[in-house]
C-alpha positions as CSV (number, residue, x, y, z in Angstrom):
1,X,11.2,-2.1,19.5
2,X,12.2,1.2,18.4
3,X,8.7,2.3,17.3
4,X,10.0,3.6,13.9
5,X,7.9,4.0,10.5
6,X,8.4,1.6,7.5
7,X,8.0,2.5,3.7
8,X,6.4,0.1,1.7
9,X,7.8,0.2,-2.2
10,X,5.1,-1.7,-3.8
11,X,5.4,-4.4,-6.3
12,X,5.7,-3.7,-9.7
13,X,5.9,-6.5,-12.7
14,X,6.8,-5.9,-16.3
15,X,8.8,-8.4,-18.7
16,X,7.3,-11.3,-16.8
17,X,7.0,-14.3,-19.3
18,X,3.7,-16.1,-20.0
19,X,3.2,-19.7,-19.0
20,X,2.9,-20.2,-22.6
21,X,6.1,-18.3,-23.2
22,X,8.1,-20.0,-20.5
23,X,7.2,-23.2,-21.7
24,X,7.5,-22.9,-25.5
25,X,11.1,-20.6,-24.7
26,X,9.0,-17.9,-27.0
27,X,9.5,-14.1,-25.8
28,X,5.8,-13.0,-24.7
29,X,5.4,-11.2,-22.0
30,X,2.2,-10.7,-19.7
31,X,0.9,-6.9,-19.2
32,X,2.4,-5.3,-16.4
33,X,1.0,-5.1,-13.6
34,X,1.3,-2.7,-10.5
35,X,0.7,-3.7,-6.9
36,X,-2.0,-1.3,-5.3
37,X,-2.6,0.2,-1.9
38,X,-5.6,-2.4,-1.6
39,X,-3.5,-5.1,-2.6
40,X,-0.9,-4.5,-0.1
41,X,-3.1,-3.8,2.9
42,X,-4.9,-6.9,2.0
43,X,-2.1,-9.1,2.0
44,X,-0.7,-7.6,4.9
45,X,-3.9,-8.2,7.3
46,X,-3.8,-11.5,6.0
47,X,-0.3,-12.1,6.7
48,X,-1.0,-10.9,10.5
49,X,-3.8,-12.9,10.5
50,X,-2.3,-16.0,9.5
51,X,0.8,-15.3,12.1
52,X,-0.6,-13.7,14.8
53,X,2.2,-11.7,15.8
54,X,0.0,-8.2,16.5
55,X,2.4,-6.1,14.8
56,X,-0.3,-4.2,12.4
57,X,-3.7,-4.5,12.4
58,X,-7.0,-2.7,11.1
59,X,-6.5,0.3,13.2
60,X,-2.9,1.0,12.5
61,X,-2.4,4.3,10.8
62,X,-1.1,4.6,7.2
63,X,-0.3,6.9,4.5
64,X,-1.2,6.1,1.2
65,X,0.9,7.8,-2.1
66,X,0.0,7.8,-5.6
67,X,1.8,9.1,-8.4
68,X,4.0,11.1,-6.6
69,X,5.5,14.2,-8.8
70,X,2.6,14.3,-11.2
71,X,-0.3,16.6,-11.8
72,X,-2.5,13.6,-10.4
73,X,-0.4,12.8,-7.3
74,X,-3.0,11.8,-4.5
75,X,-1.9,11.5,-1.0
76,X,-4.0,10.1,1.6
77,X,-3.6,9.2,5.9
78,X,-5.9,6.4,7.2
79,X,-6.4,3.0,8.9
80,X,-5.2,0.2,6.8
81,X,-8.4,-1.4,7.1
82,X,-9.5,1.5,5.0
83,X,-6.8,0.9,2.4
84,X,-8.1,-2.8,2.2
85,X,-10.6,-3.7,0.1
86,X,-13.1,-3.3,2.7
87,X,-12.2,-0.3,3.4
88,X,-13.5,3.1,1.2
89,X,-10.1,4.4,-0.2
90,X,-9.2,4.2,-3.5
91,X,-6.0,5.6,-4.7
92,X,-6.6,5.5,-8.2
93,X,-4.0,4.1,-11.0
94,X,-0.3,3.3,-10.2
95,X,2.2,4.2,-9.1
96,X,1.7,3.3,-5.4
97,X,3.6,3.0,-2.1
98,X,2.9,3.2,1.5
99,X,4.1,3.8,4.5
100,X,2.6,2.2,7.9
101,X,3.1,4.8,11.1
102,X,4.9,3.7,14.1
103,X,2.4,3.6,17.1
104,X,4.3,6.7,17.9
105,X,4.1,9.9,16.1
106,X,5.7,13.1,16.9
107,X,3.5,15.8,17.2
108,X,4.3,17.7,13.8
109,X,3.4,14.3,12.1
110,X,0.3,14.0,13.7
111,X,-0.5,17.6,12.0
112,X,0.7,16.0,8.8
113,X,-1.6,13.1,9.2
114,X,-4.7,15.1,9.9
115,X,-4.3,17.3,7.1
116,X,-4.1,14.1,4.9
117,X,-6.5,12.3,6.6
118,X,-9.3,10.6,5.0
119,X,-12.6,11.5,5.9
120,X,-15.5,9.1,6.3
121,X,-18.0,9.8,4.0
């Protein structure tokens, strides 16, 4: 356990066939679609949940990015059971990733993390 951080690239799907289209061998494609910050903590609290392996849970710290290098970039430190969707963050439209904080944190990140840090409202 070397209590490192882990970056979660989120999913992103474009050019996926229909049903329609896979079984007629026609080229339409659904919409794309863009994994979000709610998805992903939801499906990872339900992945711990289902396993039981108490590597994350509702407490663990996160940092939530959106649109990074735009005007609209949002950037945004909390529990993931705020990201989820019982939570009250909302990162707006895509592009999203994450990254989950070791149980560790040096001291400059936990400066970083409070300055980004979601406040309860």
């Amino acid at each position: 356990d070397i209590k490192l951080h882990t970056l979660l690239l989120l999913d992103i799907k474009v050019k996926e066939p229909t049903e329609k289209a896979l079984l007629s061998g026609k080229m339409e494609y659904e919409p794309p679609r863009f994994m979000s910050c709610r998805e992903a903590a939801d499906q990872i609290l339900e992945a711990e949940e289902n396993k039981k392996e108490k590597s994350f849970d509702e407490n663990t710290m996160c940092i939530g990015l959106a649109r990074i290098g735009t005007d609209s970039q949002k950037i945004v430190a909390g529990k993931l059971g705020d990201f989820s969707s019982k939570g009250t963050i909302d990162m707006g439209g895509p592009l999203h990733s994450m990254v989950m904080c070791s149980e560790e944190c040096h001291p400059m990140e936990l400066e970083m993390l409070e300055l980004y840090m979601h406040k309860q409202v």
